[in-house]
C-alpha positions in Angstrom: -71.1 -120.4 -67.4 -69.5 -122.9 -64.8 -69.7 -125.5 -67.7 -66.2 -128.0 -67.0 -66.0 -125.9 -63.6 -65.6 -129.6 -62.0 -61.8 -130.3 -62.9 -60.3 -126.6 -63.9 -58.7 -124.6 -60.7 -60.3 -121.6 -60.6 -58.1 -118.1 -59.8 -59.6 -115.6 -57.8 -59.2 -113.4 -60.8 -61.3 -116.1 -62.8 -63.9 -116.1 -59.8 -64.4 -112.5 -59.4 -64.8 -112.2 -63.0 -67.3 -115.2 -63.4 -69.2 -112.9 -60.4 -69.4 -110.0 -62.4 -70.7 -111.4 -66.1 -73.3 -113.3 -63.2 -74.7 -110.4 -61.8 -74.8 -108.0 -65.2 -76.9 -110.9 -66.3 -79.2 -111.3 -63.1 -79.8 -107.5 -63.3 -80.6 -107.6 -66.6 -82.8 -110.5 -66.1 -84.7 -108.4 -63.2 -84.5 -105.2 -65.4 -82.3 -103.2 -63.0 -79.2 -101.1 -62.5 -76.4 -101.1 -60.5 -77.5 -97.2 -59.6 -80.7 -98.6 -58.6 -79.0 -99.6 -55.1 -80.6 -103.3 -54.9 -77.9 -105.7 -53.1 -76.8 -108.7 -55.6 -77.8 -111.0 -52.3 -81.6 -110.2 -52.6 -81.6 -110.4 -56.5 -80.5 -113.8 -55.9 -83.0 -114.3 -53.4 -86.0 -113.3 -55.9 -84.2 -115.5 -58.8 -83.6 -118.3 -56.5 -80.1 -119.0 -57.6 -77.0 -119.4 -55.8 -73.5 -117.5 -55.8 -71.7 -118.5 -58.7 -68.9 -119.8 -56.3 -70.9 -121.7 -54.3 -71.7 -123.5 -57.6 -68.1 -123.9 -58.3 -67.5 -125.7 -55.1 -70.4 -128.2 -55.2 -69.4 -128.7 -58.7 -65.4 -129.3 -58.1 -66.7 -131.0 -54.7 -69.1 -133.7 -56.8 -66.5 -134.5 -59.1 -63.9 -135.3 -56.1 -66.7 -137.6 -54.8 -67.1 -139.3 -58.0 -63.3 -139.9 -58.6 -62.9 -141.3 -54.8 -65.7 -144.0 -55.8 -63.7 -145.3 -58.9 -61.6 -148.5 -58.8 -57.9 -148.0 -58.1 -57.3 -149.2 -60.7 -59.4 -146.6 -63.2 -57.6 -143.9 -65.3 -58.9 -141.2 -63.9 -58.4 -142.2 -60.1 -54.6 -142.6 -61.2 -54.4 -139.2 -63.0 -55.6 -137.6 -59.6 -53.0 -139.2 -57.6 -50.1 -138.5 -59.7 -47.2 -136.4 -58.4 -45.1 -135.3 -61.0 -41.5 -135.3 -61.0 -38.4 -132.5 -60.0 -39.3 -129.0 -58.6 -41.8 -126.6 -59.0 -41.0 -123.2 -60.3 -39.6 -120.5 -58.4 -42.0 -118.4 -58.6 -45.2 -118.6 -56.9 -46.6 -122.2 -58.5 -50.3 -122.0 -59.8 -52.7 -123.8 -57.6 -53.6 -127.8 -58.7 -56.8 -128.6 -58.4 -56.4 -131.1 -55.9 -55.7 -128.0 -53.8 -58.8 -126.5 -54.8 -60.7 -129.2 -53.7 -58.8 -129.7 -50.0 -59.4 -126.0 -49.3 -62.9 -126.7 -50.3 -63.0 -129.2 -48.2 -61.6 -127.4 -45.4 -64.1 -124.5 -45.4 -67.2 -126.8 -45.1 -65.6 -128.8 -42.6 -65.5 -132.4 -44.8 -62.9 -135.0 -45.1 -62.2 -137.8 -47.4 -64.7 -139.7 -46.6 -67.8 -136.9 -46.3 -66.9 -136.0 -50.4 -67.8 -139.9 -51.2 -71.3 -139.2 -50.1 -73.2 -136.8 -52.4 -72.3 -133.5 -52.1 -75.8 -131.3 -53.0 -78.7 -134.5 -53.4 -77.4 -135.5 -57.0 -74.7 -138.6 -57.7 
């Protein structure tokens, strides 16, 4: 499900729904019902998975790591840095994944230089 999760901004409405198709599948994987009164936390726990937005994060998070140890001088390290020109809308502006990633950031306590190192054991 999270497939391309590492460079898209996820909405909360994108995140709550990517929760829900989750745990449909995990109870049907464990045979259950929502009327069966078993919290999604210990299904989990007996699957051995992880919340679907943790996944997001050390996914967006890895790919933020990989981009900081390009060249200057590479494509994609550019792209990130751009700013583009003249005003945002008026209305309340869609978040940038660059904003994504700094709130990330922010909840697990990392800076700029922590996201260079490897995230979750994988480069």
């Amino acid at each position: 499900m999270p497939h391309g999760s590492e460079t898209w901004p996820a909405r909360k409405e994108n995140e709550m729904a990517l929760q829900r198709a989750e745990m449909r599948m995990v109870r049907w994987m464990c045979n259950l019902k929502v009327k069966d009164g078993v919290p999604s936390k210990e299904l989990r726990e007996r699957l051995g998975i992880d919340d679907i937005i943790l996944i997001l994060q050390q996914n967006s998070l890895r790919w933020y790591g990989h981009v900081l140890r390009k060249e200057d001088t590479d494509w994609v390290k550019k792209c990130m840095e751009y700013e583009v020109e003249g005003s945002r809308p008026r209305v309340r502006p869609k978040r940038t994944w660059k904003e994504v990633v700094q709130k990330d950031c922010q909840e697990r306590n990392l800076n700029k230089e922590d996201a260079v190192v490897v995230v979750d054991g994988r480069s």
